[in-house]
N, C-alpha and C positions, 0 to 999 in steps of 0.2 A: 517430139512426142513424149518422151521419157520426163521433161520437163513438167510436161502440163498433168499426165498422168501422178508425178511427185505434189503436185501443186494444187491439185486435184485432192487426193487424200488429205493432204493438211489441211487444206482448209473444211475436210468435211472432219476431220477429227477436233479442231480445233472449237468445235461448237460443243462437243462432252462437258456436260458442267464438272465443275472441278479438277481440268485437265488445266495445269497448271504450264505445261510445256510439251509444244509440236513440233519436230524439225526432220530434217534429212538427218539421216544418222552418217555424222563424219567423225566417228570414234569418242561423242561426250562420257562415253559408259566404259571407254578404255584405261585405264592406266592413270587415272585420276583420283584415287581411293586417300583418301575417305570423303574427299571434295568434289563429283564432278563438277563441270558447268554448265549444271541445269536445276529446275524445280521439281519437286515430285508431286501427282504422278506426272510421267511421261506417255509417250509413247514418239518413239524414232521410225521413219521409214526411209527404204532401202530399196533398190534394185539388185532382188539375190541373184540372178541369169536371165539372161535373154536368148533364145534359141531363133534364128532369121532362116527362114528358106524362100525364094525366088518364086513370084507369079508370075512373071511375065511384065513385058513392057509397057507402058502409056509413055508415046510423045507427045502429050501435048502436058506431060507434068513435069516438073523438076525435083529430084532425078528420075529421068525416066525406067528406069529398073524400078519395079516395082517388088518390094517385100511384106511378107506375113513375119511377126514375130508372137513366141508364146513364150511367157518367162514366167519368173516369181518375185514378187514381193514381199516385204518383212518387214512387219511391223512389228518393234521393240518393243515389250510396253513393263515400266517399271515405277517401283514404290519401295518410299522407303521403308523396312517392316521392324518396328523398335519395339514390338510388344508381340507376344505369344497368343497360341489359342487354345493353349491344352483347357481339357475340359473345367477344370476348377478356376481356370482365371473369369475374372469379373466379367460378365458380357459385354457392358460398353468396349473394353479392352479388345474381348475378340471381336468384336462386331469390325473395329477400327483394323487389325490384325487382317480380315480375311476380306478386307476392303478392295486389294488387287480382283480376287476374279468379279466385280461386278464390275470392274476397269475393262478388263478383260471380255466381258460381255457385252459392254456398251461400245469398244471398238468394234466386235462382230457387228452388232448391228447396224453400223454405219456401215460398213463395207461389206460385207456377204449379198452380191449378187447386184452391188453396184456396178452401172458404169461409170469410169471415171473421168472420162476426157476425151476429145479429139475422136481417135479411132480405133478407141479401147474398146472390148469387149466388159462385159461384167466380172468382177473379180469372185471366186471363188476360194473359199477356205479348203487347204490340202492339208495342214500340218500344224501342231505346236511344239514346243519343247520349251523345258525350264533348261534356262543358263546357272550352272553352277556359279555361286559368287560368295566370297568372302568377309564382305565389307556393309554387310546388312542391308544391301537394296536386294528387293526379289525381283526377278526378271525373267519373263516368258518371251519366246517369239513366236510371229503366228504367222504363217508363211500363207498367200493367196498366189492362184495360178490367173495370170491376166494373158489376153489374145488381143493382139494387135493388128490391123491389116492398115498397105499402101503405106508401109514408112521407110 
């Protein structure tokens, strides 16, 4: 399930024009500075928790224990940001500079209140936060609550 729902996001994010790079996030944004290996922008996704609680049985499925799960996902989304936007810089500059939130808006509206897969419920937007970083990519995550049943 976890599969398809991963598989599921990428390939709807992977349609954003200008989105140069989709993947599972397997630490391309760790410890890689000043090189990672990817293109910008981005965006990574992730299974932040998974919560399982028991419905009850079906014998005629495999496995027959049957579970509900609600978790989160987290979608990375980054750019490299080489230029300012203080008020006196040139506009084209900030215009490029504040280029991340409309990144950021255009992953919302592929995913807010998608379903994404198999026997996923629609994803919901719960959370963001900027990741502090040093190395001149800016980086938000945007955490979605997905519901699961029969996995």
């Amino acid at each position: 399930m976890s599969k398809i729902v991963l598989e599921s996001i990428q390939s709807s994010l992977s349609t954003i024009p200008g989105m140069k790079y989709v993947d599972e996030d397997w630490g391309q944004l760790d410890d890689y500075s000043p090189n990672p290996p990817t293109q910008f922008p981005l965006a990574l996704i992730d299974i932040g928790a998974l919560q399982y609680s028991d419905i009850g049985k079906d014998k005629t499925a495999t496995p027959q224990n049957r579970q509900m799960a609600t978790g989160t996902i987290v979608i990375s989304i980054a750019n490299l940001k080489l230029t300012n936007t203080s008020a006196r810089a040139p506009q084209p500059q900030k215009d490029k500079a504040w280029a991340i939130w409309d990144i950021v808006q255009s992953v919302h509206a592929k995913l807010h209140g998608v379903v994404v897969g198999g026997s996923a419920g629609a994803m919901m937007r719960t959370a963001m936060r900027k990741v502090k970083r040093d190395d001149g990519i800016q980086e938000y995550e945007v955490t979605y609550t997905i519901g699961m049943t029969n996995v």
